[in-house]
RODO-2510 file (C-alpha; in nm, 4 decimals, decimal comma):
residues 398
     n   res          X          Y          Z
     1     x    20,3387    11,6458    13,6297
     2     x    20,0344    11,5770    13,8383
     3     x    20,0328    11,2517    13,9609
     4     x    19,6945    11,0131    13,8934
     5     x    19,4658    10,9673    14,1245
     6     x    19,4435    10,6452    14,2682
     7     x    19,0670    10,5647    14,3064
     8     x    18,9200    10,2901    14,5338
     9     x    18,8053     9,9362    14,4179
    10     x    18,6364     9,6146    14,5803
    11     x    18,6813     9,3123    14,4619
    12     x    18,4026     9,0412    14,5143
    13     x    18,4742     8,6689    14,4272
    14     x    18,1806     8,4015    14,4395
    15     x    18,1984     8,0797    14,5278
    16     x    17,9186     7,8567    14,3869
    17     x    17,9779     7,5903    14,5966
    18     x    17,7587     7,4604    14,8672
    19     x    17,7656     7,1543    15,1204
    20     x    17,3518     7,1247    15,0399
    21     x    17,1527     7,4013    14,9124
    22     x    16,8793     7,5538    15,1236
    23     x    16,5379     7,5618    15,1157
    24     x    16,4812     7,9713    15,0838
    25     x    16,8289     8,0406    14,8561
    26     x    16,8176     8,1753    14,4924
    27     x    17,1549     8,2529    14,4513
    28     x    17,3740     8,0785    14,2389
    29     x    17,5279     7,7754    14,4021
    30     x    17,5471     7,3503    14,3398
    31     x    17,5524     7,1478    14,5672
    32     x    17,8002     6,7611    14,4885
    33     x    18,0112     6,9628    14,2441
    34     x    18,2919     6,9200    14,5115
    35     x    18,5116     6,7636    14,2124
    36     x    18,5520     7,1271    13,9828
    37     x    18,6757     7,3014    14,2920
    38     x    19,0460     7,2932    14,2275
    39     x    18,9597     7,3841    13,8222
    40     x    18,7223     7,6305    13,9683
    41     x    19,0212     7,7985    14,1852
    42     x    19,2236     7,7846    13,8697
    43     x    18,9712     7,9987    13,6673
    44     x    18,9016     8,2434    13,8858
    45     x    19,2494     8,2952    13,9337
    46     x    19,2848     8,3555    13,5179
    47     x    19,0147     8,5947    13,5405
    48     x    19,1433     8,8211    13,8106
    49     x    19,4878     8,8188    13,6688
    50     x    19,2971     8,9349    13,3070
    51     x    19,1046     9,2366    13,4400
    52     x    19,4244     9,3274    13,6545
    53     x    19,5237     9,5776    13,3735
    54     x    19,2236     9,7103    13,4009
    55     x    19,2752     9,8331    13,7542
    56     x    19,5893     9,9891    13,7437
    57     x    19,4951    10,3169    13,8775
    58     x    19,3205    10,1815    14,1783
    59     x    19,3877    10,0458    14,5016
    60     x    19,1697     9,7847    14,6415
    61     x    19,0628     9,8494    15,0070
    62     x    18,7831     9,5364    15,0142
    63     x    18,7569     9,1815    14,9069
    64     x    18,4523     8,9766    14,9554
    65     x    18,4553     8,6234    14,9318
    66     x    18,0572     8,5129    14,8732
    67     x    17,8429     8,2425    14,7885
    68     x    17,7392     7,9896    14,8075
    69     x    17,9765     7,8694    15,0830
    70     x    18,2704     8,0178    15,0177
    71     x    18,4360     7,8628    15,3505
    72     x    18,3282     7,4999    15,1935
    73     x    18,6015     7,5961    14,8893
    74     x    18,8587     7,5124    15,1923
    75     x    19,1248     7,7114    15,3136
    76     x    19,4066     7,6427    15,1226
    77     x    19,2546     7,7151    14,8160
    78     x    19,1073     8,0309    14,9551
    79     x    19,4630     8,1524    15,0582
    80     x    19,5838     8,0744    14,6688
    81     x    19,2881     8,3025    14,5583
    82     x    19,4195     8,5349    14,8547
    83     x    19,7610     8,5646    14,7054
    84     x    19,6881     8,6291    14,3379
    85     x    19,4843     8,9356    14,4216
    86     x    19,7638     9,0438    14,6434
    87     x    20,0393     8,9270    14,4011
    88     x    19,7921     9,1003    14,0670
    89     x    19,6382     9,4291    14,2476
    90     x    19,7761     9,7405    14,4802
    91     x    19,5771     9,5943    14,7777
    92     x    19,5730     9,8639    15,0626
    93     x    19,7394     9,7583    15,3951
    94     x    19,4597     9,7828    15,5706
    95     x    19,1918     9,6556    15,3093
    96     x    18,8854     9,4937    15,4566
    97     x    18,8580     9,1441    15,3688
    98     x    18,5790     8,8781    15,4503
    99     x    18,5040     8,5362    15,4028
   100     x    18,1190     8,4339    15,4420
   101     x    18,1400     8,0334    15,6415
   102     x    17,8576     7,8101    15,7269
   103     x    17,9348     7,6700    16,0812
   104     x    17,9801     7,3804    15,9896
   105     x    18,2560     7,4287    15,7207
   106     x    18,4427     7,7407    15,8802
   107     x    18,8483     7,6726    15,8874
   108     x    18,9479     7,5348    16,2020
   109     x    19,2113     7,7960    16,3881
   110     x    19,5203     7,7028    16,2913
   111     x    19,3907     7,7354    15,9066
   112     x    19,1957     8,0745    15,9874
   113     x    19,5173     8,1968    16,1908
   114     x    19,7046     8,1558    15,8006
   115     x    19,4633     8,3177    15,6208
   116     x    19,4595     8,6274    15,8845
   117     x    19,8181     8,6468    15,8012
   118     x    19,7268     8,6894    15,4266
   119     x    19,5103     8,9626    15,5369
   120     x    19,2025     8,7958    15,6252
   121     x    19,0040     9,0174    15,8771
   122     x    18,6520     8,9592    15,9144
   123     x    18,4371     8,6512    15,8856
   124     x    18,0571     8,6358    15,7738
   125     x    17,8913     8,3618    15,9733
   126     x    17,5340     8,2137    15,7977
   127     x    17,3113     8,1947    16,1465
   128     x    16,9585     8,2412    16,0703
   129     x    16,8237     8,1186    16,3612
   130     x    16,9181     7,9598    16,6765
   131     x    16,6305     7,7154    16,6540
   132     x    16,7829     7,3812    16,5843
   133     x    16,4204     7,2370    16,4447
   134     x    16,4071     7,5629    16,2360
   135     x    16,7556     7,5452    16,1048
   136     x    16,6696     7,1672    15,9501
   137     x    16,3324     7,3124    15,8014
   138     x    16,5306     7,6087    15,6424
   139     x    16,7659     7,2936    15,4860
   140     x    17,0827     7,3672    15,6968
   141     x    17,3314     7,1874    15,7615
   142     x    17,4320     7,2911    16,1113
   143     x    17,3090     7,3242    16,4589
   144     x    17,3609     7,6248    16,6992
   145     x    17,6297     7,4462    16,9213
   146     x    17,8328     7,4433    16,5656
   147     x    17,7588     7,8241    16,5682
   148     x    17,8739     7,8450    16,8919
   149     x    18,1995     7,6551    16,8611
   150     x    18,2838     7,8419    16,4937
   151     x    18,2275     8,2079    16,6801
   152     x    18,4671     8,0918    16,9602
   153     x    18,6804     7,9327    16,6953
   154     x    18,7030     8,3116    16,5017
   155     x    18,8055     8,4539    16,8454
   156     x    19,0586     8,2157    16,9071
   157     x    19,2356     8,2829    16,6095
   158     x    19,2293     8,6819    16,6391
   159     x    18,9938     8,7325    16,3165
   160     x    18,9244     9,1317    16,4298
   161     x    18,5820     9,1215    16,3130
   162     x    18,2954     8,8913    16,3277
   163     x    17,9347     8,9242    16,1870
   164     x    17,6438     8,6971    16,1829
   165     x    17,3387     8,6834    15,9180
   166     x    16,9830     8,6196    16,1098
   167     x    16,6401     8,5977    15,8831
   168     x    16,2921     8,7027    16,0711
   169     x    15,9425     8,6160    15,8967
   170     x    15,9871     8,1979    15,8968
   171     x    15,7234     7,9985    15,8680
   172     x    15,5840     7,9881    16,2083
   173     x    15,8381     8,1783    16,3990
   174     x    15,6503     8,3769    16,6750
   175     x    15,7730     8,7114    16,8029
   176     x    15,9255     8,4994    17,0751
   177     x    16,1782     8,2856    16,8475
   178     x    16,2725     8,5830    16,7017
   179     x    16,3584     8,7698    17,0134
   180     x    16,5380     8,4666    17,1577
   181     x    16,7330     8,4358    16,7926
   182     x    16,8408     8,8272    16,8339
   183     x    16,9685     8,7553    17,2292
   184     x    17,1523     8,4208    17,1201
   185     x    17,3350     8,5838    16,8214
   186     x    17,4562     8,9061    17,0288
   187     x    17,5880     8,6324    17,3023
   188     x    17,8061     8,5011    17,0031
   189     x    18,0320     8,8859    17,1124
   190     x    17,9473     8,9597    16,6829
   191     x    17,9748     9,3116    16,6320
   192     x    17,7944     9,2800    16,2890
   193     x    17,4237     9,1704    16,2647
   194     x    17,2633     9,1285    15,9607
   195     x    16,8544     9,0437    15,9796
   196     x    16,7363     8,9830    15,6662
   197     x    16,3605     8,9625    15,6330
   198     x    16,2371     8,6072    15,4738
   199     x    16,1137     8,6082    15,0570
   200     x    16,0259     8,3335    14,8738
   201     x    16,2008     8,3028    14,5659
   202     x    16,0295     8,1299    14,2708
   203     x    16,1776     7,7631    14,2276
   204     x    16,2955     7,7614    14,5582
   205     x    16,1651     7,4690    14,8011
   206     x    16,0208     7,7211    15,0140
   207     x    15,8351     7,8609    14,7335
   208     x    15,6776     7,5253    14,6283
   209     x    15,5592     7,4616    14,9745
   210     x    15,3987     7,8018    14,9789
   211     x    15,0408     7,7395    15,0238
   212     x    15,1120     7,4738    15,3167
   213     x    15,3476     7,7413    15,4847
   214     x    15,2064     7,9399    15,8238
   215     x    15,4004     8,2826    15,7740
   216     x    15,3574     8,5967    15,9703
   217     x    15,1137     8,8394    15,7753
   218     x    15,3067     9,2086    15,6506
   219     x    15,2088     9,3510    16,0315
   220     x    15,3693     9,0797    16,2083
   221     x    15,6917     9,0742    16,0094
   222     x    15,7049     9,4967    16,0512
   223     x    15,6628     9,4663    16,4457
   224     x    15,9750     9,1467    16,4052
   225     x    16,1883     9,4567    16,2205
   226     x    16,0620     9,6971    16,4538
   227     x    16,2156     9,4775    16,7685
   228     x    16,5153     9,3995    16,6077
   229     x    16,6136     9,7936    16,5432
   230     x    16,4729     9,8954    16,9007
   231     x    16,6472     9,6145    17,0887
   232     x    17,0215     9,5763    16,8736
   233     x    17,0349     9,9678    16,8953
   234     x    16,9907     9,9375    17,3070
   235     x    17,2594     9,6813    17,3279
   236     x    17,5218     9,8931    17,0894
   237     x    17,4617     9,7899    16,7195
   238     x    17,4162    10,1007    16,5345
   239     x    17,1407    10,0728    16,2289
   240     x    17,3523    10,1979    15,9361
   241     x    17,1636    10,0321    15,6510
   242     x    16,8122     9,8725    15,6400
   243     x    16,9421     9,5148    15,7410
   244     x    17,2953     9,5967    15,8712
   245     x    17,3826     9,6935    16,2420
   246     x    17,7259     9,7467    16,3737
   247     x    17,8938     9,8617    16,6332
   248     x    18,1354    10,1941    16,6025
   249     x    18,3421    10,1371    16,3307
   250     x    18,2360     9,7818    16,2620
   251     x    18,0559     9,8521    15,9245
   252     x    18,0992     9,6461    15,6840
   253     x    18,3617     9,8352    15,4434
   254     x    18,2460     9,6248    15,1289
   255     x    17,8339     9,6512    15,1422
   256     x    17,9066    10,0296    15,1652
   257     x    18,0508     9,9998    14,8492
   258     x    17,7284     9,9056    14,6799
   259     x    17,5079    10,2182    14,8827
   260     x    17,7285    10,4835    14,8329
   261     x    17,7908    10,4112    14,4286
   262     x    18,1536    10,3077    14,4442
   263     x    18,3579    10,0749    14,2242
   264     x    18,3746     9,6897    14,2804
   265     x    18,4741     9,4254    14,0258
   266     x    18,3026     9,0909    14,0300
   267     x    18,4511     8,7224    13,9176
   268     x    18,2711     8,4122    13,9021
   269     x    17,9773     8,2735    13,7654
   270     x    17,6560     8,4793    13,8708
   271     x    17,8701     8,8018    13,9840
   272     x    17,8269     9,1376    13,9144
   273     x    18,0033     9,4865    13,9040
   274     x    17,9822     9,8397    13,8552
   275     x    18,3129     9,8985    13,7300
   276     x    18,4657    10,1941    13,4926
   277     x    18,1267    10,3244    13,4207
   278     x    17,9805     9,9707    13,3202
   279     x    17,7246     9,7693    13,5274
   280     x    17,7786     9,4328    13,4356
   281     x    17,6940     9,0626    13,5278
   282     x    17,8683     8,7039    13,4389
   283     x    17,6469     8,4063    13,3140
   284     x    17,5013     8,1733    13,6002
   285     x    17,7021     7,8612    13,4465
   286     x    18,0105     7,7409    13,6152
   287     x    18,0818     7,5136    13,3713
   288     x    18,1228     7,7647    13,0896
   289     x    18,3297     7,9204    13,3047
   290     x    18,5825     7,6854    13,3894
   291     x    18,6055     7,6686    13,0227
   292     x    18,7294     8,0445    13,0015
   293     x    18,4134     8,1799    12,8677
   294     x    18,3418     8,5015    13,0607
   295     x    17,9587     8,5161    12,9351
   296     x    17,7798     8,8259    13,0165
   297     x    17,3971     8,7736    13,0892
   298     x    17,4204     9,1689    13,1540
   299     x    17,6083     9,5078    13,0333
   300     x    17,4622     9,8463    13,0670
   301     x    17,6883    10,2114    13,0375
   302     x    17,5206    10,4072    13,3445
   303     x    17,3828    10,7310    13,2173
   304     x    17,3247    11,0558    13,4196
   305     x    16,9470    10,9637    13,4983
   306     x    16,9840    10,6045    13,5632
   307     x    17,2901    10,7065    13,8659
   308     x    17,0295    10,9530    13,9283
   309     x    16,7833    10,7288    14,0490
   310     x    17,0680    10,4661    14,1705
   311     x    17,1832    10,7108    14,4061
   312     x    16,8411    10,7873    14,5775
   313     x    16,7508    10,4241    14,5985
   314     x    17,0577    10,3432    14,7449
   315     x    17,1507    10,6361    14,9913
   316     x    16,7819    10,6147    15,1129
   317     x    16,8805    10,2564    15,2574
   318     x    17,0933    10,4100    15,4399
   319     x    17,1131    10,5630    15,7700
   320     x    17,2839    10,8370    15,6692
   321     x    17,0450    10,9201    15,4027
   322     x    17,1178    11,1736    15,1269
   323     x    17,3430    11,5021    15,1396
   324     x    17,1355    11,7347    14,9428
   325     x    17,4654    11,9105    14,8348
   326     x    17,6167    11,6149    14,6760
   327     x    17,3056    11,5388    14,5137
   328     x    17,3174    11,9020    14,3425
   329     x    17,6681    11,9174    14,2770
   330     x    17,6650    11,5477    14,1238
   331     x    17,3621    11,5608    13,9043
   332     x    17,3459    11,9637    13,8099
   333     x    16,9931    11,9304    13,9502
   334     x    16,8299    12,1301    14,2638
   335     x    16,6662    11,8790    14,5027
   336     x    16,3546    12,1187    14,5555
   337     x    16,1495    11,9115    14,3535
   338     x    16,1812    11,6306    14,6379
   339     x    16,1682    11,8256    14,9397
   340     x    15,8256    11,8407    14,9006
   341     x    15,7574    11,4958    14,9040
   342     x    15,9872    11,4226    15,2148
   343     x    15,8175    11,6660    15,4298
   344     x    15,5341    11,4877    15,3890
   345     x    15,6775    11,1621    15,4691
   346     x    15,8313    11,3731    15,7716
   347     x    15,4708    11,4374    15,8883
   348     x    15,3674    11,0743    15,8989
   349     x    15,6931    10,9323    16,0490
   350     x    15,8340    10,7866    15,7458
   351     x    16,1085    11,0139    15,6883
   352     x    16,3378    11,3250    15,8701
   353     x    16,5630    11,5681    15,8311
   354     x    16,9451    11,5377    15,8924
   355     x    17,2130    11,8053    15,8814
   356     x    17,2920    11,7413    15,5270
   357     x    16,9747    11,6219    15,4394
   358     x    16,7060    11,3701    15,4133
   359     x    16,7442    11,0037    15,5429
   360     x    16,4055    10,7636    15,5916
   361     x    16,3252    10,6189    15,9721
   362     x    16,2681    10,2603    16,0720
   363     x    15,9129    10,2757    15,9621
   364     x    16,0271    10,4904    15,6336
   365     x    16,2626    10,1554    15,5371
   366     x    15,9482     9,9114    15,5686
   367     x    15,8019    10,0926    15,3115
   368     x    16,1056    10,2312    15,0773
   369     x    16,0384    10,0792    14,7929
   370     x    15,6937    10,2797    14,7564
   371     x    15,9142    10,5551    14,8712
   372     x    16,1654    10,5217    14,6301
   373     x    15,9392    10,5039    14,3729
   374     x    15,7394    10,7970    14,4612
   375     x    16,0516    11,0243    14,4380
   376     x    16,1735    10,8848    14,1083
   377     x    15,8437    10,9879    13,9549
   378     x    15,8586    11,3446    14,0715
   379     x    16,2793    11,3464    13,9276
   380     x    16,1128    11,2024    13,6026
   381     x    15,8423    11,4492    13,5572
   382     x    16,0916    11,7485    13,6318
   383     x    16,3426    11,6353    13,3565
   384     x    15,9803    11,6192    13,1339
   385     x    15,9141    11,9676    13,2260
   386     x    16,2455    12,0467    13,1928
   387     x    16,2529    11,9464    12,8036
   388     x    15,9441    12,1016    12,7260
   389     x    16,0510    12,4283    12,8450
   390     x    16,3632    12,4172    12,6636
   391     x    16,1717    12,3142    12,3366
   392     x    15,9571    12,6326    12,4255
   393     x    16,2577    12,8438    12,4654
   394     x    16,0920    12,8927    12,8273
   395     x    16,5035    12,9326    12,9290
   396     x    16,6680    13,1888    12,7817
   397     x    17,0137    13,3044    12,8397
   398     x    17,0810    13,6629    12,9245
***
């Protein structure tokens, strides 16, 4: 009998809880709601142990603990989460798994040194900037000497891997505070950057104070990208996505997950997953939650067309890019109709060849989304022509 194959599966828990909420963040997290912690732990732990059945023929090789603050939940409570996913899922030996910490809340060593022995392996550190004056604008809560004392706090108590989160385009950052930000954060010894560029998200502080804000204009923020690939790529830190650099091997395991259309199961309020074919996302209320009410705010089956275009959005963020073979041997489609299209993007810089096929350059990620687009058009008018050739009996079979 052939034995089943065991399939990999991330697991990503959020943590709506925050010391103070900042001034740019949309994602789902309350601030003073310190007191539903412990019932909060307690839910989430009912919920993984109820889609555990569910994941019998995988093994899970990442967990992701996200936020929020997820190092504000505390660490004892994060090792009781740790141990029901170990005690309730196959969890590979050496699955990746990270906890996102603010400075100012990050487990002191002896607390991180337990939860390394549950398996803990790589911490996410919430910089943005090295500015102190810039750090209380943006609403945090910590300075940079925290940031230096909780990076020298992760070596100390042998966490393997450490990466930092920067954002470029704040209000009246100059090319010069960004530089300094890049050159402070690689003296931290990270060997994961993330630079996120800034957005203002409706109903956000930032977004209220949006006509007194001095932000750099789309040229400026595209020469603060531009740096940050040139100058992290001289000092080691590989570009493997559009806002993720890493040294060799350093990737983060997880992210790839969502790029390269694998499986990961989401718990919490304001989570989502693409799991058994589903694409699915829990209600943004923690308190219906702690009830036991798993309320979906989305659930969509994923047909051919829709991984279709999923896959070229999310490959093209990539370094790597997309294999053309996979492409054709995953959707039953030739890729000529795109080719086009790329070599065009070629000619202007945007885009280039790679040995297995097309990925987009620096310049080429500034504009994906126009890119993206573009190419989803031309896949959509092929399938069109497609279907009226067929109604024609254009294809005939001989």
């Amino acid at each position: 009998m052939k034995p089943k194959t065991v399939r990999p599966l991330g697991l990503y828990l959020h943590i709506p809880f925050c010391k103070a909420k900042c001034a740019y963040c949309d994602f789902y997290s309350l601030a003073g709601s310190e007191e539903k912690m412990d019932a909060y732990v307690q839910a989430l732990t009912d919920h993984l142990v109820e889609t555990a059945p569910m994941a019998q023929s995988h093994t899970v090789d990442t967990v992701y603990f996200g936020g929020g603050t997820p190092s504000y939940l505390g660490a004892e409570r994060i090792g009781k989460l740790l141990q029901a996913v170990k005690k309730h899922y196959r969890v590979d030996k050496r699955a990746e798994i990270t906890l996102e910490a603010n400075p100012d809340s990050l487990p002191n060593e002896k607390e991180l040194k337990a939860l390394r022995k549950l398996g803990l392996n790589r911490v996410s550190l919430g910089v943005q900037s090295s500015d102190d004056a810039m750090l209380r604008r943006l609403g945090r809560v910590h300075s940079w000497q925290q940031v230096q004392s909780a990076a020298e706090t992760v070596r100390r108590a042998k966490i393997e891997h450490l990466s930092v989160d920067l954002i470029y385009g704040l209000p009246d950052q100059t090319p010069a505070d960004w530089e300094k930000t890049l050159s402070d954060a690689v003296s931290l010894g990270a060997d994961h950057i993330s630079c996120y560029g800034l957005k203002l998200e409706e109903g956000t502080p930032l977004w209220q104070q949006r006509e007194t804000l001095t932000l750099p204009d789309d040229d400026v923020q595209a020469d603060l990208y531009l740096y940050a690939v040139e100058y992290l790529q001289r000092l080691g830190y590989e570009q493997y996505e559009i806002s993720n650099f890493a040294r060799k091997g350093c990737e983060s395991r997880h992210n790839l997950k969502y790029w390269q259309l694998e499986e990961y199961a989401g718990f919490g309020p304001g989570a989502h997953s693409d799991f058994g074919g589903v694409r699915y996302a829990y209600a943004r209320d923690l308190d219906s939650y702690l009830h036991g009410e798993l309320i979906l705010s989305e659930s969509e089956s994923i047909d051919q067309s829709e991984r279709q275009r999923e896959y070229l959005m999310l490959r093209l963020r990539t370094a790597k890019g997309v294999d053309v073979r996979e492409f054709e041997n995953r959707f039953r489609q030739r890729f000529d109709v795109l080719a086009p299209i790329l070599l065009t993007l070629t000619d202007h810089g945007l885009a280039c060849a790679t040995q297995d096929g097309w990925r987009l350059t620096p310049k080429g990620f500034l504009v994906s989304n126009a890119i993206i687009s573009q190419l989803c058009d031309a896949l959509a008018e092929e399938k069109l022509r497609r279907a009226e050739k067929t109604a024609r009996g254009d294809y005939r079979i001989i």
